[in-house]
NUSEDO-138833 format. One line per field, with one value per residue: residue number from 1; residue in three letters; x, y, z of N, C-alpha, C in turn. Coordinates in steps of 0.001 Angstrom, whole numbers, plus 500000, padded with zeros to 6 digits. Each point is the difference from the previous one (the first is absolute). Last residue first. Layout:
BEGIN
num <- (NUM; ...)
residu <- (ALA; ...)
n.X <- (X; ...)
n.Y <- (Y; ...)
n.Z <- (Z; ...)
ca.X <- (X; ...)
ca.Y <- (Y; ...)
ca.Z <- (Z; ...)
c.X <- (X; ...)
c.Y <- (Y; ...)
c.Z <- (Z; ...)
***
This chain:
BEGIN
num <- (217; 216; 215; 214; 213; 212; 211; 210; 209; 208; 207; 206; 205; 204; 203; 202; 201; 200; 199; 198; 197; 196; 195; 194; 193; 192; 191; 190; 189; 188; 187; 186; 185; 184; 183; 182; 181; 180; 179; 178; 177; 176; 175; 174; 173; 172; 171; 170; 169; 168; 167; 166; 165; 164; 163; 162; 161; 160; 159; 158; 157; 156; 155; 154; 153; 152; 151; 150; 149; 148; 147; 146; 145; 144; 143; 142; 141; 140; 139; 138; 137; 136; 135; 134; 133; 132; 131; 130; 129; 128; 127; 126; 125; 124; 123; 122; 121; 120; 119; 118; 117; 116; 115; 114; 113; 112; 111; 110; 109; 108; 107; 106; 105; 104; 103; 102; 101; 100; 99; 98; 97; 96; 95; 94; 93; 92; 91; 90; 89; 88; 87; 86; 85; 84; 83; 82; 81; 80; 79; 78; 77; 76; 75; 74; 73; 72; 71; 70; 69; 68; 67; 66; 65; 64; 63; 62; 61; 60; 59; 58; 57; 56; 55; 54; 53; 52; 51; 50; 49; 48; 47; 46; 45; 44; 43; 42; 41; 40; 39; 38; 37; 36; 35; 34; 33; 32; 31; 30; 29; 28; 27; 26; 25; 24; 23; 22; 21; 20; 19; 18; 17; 16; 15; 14; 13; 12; 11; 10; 9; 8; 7; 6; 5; 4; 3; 2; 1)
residu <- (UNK; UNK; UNK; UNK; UNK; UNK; UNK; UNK; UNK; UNK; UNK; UNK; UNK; UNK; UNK; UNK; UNK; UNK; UNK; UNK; UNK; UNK; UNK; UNK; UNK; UNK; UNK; UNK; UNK; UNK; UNK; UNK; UNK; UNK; UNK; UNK; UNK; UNK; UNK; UNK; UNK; UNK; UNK; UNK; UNK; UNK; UNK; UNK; UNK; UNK; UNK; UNK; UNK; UNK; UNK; UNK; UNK; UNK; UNK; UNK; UNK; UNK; UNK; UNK; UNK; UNK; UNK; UNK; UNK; UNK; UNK; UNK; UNK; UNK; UNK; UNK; UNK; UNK; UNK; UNK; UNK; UNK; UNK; UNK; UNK; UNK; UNK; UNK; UNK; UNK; UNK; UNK; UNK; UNK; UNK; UNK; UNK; UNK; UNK; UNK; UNK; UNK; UNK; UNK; UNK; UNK; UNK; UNK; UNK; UNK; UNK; UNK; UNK; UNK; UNK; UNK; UNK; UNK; UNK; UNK; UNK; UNK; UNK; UNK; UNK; UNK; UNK; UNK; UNK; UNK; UNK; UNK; UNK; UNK; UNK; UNK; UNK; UNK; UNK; UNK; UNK; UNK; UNK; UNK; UNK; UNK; UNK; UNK; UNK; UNK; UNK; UNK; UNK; UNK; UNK; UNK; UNK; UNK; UNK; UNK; UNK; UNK; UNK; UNK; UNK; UNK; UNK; UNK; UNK; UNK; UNK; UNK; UNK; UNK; UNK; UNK; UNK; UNK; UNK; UNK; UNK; UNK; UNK; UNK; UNK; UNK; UNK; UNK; UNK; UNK; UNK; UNK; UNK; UNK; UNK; UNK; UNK; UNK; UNK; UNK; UNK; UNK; UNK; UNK; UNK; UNK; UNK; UNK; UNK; UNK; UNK; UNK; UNK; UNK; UNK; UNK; UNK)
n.X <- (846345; 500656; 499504; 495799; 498021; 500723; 499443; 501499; 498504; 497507; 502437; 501662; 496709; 499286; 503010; 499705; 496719; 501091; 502466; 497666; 497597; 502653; 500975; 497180; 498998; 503742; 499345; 497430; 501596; 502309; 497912; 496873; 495331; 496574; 497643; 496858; 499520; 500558; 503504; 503876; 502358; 503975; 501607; 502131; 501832; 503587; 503772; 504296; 498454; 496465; 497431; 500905; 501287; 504055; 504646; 502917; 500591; 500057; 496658; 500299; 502667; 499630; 503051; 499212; 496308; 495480; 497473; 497735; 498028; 497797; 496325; 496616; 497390; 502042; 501956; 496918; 499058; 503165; 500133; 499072; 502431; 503325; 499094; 498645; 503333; 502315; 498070; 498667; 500753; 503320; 499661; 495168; 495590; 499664; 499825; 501710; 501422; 502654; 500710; 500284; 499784; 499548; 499872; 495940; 495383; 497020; 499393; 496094; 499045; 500021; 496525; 495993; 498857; 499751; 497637; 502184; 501397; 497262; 499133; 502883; 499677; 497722; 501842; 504292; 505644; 503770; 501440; 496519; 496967; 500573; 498493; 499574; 501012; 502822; 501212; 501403; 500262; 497777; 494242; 495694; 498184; 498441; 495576; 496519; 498021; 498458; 498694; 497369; 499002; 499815; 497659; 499608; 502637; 499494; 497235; 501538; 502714; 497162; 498323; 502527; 500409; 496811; 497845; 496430; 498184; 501655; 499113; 496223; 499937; 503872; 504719; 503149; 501463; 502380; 503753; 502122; 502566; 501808; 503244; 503324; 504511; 504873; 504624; 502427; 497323; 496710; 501094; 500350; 496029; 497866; 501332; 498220; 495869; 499876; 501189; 496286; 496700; 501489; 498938; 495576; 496907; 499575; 501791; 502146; 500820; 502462; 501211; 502498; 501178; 501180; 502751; 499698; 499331; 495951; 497124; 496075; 497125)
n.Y <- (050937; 495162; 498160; 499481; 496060; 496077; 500099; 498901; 497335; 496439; 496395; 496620; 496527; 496809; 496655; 496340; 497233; 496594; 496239; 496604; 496738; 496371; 495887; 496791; 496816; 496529; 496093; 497006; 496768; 495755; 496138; 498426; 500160; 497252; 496731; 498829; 501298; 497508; 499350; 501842; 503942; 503627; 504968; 505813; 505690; 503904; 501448; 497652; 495149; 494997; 494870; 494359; 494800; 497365; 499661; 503472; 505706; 505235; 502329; 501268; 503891; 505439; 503242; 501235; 503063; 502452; 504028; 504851; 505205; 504692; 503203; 502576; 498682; 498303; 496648; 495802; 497176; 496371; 496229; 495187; 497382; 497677; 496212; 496723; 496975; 496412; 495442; 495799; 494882; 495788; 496964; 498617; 501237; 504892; 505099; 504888; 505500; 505359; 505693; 505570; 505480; 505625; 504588; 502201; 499648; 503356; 502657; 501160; 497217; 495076; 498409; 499193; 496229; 495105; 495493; 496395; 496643; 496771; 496888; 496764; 496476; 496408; 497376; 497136; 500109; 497949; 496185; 496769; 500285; 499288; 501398; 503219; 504687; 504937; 504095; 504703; 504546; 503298; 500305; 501476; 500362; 496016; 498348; 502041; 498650; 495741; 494515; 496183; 496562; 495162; 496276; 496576; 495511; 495393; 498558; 499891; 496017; 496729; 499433; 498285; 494967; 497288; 501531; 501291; 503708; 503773; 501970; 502569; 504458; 503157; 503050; 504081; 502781; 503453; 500883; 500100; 501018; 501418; 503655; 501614; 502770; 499386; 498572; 496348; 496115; 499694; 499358; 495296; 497395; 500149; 497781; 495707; 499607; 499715; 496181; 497247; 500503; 499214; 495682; 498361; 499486; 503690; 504632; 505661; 504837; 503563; 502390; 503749; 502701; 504319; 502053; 502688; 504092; 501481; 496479; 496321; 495310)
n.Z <- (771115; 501589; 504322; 500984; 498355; 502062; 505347; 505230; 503680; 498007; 498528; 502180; 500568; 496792; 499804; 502668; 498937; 496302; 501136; 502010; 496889; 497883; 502803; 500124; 496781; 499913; 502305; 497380; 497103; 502121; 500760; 495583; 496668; 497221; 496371; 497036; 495048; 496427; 498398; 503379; 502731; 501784; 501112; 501843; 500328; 498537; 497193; 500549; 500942; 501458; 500645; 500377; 500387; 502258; 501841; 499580; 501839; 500897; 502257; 505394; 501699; 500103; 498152; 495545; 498591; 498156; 498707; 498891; 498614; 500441; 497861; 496746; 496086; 495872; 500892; 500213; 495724; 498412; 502050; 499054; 496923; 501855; 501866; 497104; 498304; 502527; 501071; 496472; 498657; 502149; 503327; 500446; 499964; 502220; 502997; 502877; 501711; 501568; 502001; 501960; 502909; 499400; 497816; 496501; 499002; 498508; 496139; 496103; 495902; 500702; 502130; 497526; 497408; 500996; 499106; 498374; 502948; 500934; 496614; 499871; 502985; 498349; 496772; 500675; 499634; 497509; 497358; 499245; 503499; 505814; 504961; 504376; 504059; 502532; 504133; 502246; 503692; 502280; 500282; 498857; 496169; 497605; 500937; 497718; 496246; 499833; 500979; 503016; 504749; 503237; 501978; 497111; 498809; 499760; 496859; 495842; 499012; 498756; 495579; 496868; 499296; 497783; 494942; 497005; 501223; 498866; 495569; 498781; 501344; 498213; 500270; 501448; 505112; 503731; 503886; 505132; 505198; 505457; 503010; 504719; 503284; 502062; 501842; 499511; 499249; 497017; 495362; 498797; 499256; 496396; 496544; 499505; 498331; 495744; 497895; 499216; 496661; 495289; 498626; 499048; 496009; 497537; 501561; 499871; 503701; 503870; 505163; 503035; 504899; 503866; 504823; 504641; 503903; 501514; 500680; 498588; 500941)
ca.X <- (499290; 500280; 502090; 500331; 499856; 500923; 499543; 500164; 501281; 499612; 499334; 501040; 500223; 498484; 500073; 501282; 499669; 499014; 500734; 500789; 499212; 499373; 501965; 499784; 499231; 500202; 500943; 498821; 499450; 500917; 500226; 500704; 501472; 499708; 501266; 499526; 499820; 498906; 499524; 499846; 499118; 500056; 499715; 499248; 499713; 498894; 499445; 500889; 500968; 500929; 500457; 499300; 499410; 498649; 499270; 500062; 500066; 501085; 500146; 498953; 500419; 498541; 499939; 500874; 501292; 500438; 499879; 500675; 499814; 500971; 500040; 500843; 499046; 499060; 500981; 500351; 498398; 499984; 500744; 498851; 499619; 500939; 500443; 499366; 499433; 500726; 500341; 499543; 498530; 500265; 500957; 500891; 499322; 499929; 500136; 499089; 499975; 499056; 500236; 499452; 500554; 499800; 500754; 501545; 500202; 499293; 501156; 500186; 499518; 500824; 500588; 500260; 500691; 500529; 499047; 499866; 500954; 500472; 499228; 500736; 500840; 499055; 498818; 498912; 498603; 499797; 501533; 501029; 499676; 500469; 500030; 499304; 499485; 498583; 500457; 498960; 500698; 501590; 501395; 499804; 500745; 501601; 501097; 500112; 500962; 499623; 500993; 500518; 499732; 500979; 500124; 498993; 500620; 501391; 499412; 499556; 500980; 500805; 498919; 500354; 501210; 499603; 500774; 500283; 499107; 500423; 501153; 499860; 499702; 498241; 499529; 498729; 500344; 498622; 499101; 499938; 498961; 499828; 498613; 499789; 498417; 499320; 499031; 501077; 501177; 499531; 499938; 501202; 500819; 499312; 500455; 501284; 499850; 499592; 501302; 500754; 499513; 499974; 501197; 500010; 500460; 499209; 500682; 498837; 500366; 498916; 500711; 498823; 500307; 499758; 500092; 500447; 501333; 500308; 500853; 501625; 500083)
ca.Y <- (501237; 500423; 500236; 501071; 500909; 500200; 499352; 500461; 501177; 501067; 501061; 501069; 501053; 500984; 500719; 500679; 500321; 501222; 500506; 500185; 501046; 501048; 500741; 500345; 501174; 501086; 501218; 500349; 501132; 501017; 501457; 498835; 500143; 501126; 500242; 499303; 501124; 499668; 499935; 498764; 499349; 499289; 498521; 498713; 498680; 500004; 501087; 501646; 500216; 500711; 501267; 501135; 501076; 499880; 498750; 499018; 498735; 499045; 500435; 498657; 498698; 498916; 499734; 497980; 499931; 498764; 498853; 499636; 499034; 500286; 499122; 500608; 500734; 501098; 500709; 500751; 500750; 501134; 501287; 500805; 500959; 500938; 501032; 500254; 501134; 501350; 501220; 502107; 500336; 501137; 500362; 498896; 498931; 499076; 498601; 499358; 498634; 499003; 498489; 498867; 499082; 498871; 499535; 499871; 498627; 499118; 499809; 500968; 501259; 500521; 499882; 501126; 501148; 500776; 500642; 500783; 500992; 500367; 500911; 500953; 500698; 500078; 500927; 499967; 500016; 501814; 500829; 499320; 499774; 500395; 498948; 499620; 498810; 499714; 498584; 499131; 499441; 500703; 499492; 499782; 501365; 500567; 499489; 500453; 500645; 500590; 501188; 500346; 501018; 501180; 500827; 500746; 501553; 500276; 500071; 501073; 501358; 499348; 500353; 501553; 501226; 500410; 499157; 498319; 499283; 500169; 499056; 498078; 499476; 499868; 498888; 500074; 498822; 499971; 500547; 499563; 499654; 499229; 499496; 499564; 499859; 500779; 500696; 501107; 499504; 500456; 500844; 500828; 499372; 500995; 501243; 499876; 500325; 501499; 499983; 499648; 500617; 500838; 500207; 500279; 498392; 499550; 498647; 498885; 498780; 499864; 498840; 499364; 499164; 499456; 499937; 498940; 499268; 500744; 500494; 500561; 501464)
ca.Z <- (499843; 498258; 499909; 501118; 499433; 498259; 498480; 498819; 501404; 500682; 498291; 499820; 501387; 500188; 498839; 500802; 501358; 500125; 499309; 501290; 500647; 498840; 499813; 501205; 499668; 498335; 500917; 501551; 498730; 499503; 500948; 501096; 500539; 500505; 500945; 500974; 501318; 500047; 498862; 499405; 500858; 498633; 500062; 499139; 501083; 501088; 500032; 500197; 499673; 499998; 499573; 500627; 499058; 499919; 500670; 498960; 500042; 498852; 498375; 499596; 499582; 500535; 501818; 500366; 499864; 501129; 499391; 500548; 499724; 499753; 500576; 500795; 500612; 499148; 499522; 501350; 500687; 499403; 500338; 501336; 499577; 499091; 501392; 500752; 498803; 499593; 501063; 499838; 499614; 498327; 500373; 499963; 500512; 498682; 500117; 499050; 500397; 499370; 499367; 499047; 499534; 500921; 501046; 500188; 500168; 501752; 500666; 501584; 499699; 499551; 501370; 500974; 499293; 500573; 500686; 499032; 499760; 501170; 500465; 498923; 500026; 501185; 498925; 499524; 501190; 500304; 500146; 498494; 498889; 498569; 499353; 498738; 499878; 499253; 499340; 499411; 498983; 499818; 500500; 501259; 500353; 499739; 500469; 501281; 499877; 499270; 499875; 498521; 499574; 499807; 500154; 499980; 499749; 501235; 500748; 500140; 499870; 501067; 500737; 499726; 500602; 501254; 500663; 499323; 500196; 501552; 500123; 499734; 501304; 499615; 499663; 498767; 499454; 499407; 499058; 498562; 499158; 498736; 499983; 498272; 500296; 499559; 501211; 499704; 501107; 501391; 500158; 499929; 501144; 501049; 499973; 500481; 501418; 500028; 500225; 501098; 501261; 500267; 500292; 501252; 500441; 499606; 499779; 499328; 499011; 498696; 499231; 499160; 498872; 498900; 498999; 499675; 499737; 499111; 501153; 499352; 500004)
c.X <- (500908; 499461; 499638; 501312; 500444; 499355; 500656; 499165; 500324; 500682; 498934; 499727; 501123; 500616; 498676; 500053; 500995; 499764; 499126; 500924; 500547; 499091; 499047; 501817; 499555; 498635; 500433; 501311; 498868; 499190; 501089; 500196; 500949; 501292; 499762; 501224; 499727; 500107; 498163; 498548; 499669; 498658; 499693; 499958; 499305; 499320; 498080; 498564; 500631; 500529; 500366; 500332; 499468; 499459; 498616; 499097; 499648; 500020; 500595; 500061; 499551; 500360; 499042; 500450; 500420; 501276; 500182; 500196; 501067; 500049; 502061; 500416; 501012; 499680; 499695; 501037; 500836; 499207; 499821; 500493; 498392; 498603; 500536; 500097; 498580; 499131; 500864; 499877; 499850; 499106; 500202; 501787; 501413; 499756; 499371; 500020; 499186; 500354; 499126; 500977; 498977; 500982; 499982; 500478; 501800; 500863; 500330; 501563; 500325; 500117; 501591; 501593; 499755; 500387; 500878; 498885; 499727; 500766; 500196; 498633; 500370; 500686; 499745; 499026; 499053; 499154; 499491; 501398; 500577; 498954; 501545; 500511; 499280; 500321; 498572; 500954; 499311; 501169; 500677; 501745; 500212; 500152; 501413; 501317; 500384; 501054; 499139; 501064; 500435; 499452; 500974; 499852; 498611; 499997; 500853; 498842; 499288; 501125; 500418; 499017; 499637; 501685; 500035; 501361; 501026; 499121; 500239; 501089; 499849; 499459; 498754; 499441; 498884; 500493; 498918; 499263; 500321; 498798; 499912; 498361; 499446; 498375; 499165; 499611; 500659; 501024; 499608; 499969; 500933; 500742; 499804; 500318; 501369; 499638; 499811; 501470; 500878; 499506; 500593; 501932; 499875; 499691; 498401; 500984; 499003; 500428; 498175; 500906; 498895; 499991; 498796; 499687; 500155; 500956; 500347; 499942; 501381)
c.Y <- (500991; 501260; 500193; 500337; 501256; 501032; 500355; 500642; 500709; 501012; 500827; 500817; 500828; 500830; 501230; 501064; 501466; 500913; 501691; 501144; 501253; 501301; 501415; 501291; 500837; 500927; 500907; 501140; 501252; 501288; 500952; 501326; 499260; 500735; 501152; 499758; 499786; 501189; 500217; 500152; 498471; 499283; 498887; 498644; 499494; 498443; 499668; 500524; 502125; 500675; 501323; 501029; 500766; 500886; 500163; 498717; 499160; 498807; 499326; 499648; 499024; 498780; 499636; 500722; 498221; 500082; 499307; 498228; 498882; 497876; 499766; 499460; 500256; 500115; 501368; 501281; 501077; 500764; 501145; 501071; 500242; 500769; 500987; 501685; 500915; 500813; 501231; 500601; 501842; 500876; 501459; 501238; 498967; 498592; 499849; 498440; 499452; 498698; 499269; 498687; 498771; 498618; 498998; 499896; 500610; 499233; 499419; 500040; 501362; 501331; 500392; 500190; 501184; 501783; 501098; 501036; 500730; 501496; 500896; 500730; 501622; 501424; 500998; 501028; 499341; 499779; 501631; 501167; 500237; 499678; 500709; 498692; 498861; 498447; 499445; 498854; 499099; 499143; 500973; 499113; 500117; 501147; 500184; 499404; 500240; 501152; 500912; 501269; 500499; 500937; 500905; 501233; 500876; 501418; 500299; 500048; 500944; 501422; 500045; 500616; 501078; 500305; 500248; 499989; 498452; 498440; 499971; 499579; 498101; 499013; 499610; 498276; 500281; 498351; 499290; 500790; 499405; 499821; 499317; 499470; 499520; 499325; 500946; 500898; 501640; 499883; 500513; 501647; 501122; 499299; 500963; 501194; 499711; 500127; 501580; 500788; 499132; 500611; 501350; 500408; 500225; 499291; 499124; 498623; 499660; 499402; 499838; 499879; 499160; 499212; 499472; 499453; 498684; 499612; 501134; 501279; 500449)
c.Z <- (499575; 499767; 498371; 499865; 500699; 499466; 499237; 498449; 498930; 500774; 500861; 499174; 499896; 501236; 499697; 498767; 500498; 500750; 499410; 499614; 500775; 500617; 499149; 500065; 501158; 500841; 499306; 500592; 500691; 500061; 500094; 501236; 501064; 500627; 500287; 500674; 501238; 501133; 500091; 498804; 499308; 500716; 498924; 500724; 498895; 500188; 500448; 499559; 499883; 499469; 500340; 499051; 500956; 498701; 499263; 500255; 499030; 500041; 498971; 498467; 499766; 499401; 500573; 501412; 500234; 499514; 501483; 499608; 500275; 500345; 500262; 501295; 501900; 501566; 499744; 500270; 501481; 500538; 498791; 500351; 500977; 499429; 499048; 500835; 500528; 499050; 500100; 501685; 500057; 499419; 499180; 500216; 499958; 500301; 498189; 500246; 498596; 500405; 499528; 499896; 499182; 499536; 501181; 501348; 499896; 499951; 501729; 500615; 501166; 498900; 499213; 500699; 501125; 498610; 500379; 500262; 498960; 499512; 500855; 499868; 499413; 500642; 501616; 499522; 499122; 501165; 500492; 500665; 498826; 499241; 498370; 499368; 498763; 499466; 498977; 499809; 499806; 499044; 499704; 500146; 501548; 500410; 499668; 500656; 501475; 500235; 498939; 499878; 498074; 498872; 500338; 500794; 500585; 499926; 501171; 501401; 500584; 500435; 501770; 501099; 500099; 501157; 501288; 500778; 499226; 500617; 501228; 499988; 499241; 501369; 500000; 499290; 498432; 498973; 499686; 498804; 498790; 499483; 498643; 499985; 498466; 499803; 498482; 501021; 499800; 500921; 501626; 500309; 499986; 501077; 501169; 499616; 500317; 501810; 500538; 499983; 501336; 501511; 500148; 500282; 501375; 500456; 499861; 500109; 499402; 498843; 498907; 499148; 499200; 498669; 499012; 498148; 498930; 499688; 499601; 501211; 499512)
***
């Protein structure tokens, strides 16, 4: 039960492997520990049901996933802040995703969505594989539809450690998932997205006492 008092958070992800949907519930961690009330979903998946079928990872994924609910608009209008969530592809969101978001013309038409808070997450398959470019250009979309859009400061020191590959970095939570996508986040990359949630969380709620739109009127 959401509380009136209480902040609103949605978390909303496409993860194929599953690595994504783990780092999208360490978020909702973070955010609930903040004390806010969150609701996780996933997007509309456009993968052909004969490829889902010939792998039995993926299949496996979407059966763990199931019952988490399909994001839709509502749900963004319904938070107070989004964390949005997405595999890389060649250096951008996924298709899955970028539907997702490309559904929102109302909503940015109406101006529903200014002044809310937003971060991003993603996992690669390898070190190098477009987690910046990624998190970087997932924000744009979010920029247009008036999203006031928050990173991972390095005062979340887990970040800077050397001992281990983890991902990370100033502009929101990753993972490195291996070639065969079969690593799964470390617990670095688990407290980054739990820090990411928590950070939202706190941030949705000053912006309510406040709205950016309201101090820009």
């Amino acid at each position: 039960m959401t509380h009136t008092n209480q902040t609103k958070i949605l978390v909303v992800f496409y993860s194929m492997t599953g690595n994504v949907a783990t780092l999208a519930k360490a978020v909702a961690q973070g955010a609930e520990g903040a004390g806010a009330a969150v609701r996780l979903r996933q997007v509309q998946d456009l993968l052909p049901e004969e490829v889902i079928r010939k792998r039995p990872d993926i299949q496996k994924v979407k059966n763990d996933l199931k019952e988490i609910p399909i994001a839709g608009n509502d749900d963004l209008v319904w938070a107070d802040g989004v964390a949005f969530g997405s595999p890389t592809r060649y250096g951008n969101m996924t298709s899955q995703m970028k539907q997702f978001l490309d559904r929102t013309g109302a909503l940015w038409m109406q101006g529903s969505l200014v002044g809310k808070a937003a971060c991003v997450f993603t996992s690669t398959s390898t070190q190098h594989g477009g987690q910046e470019s990624t998190l970087l250009s997932m924000m744009v979309p979010l920029f247009h539809l008036g999203f006031i859009v928050q990173g991972l400061p390095y005062a979340e020191q887990a970040q800077m450690g050397m001992e281990q590959i983890h991902g990370g970095s100033p502009y929101g939570v990753s993972s490195v998932s291996g070639a065969q996508a079969d690593r799964a986040p470390t617990e670095v990359d688990l407290e980054l997205a739990r820090a990411l949630g928590r950070r939202l969380a706190i941030t949705a709620q000053k912006l309510r006492t406040e709205p950016a739109g309201a101090a820009a009127a």
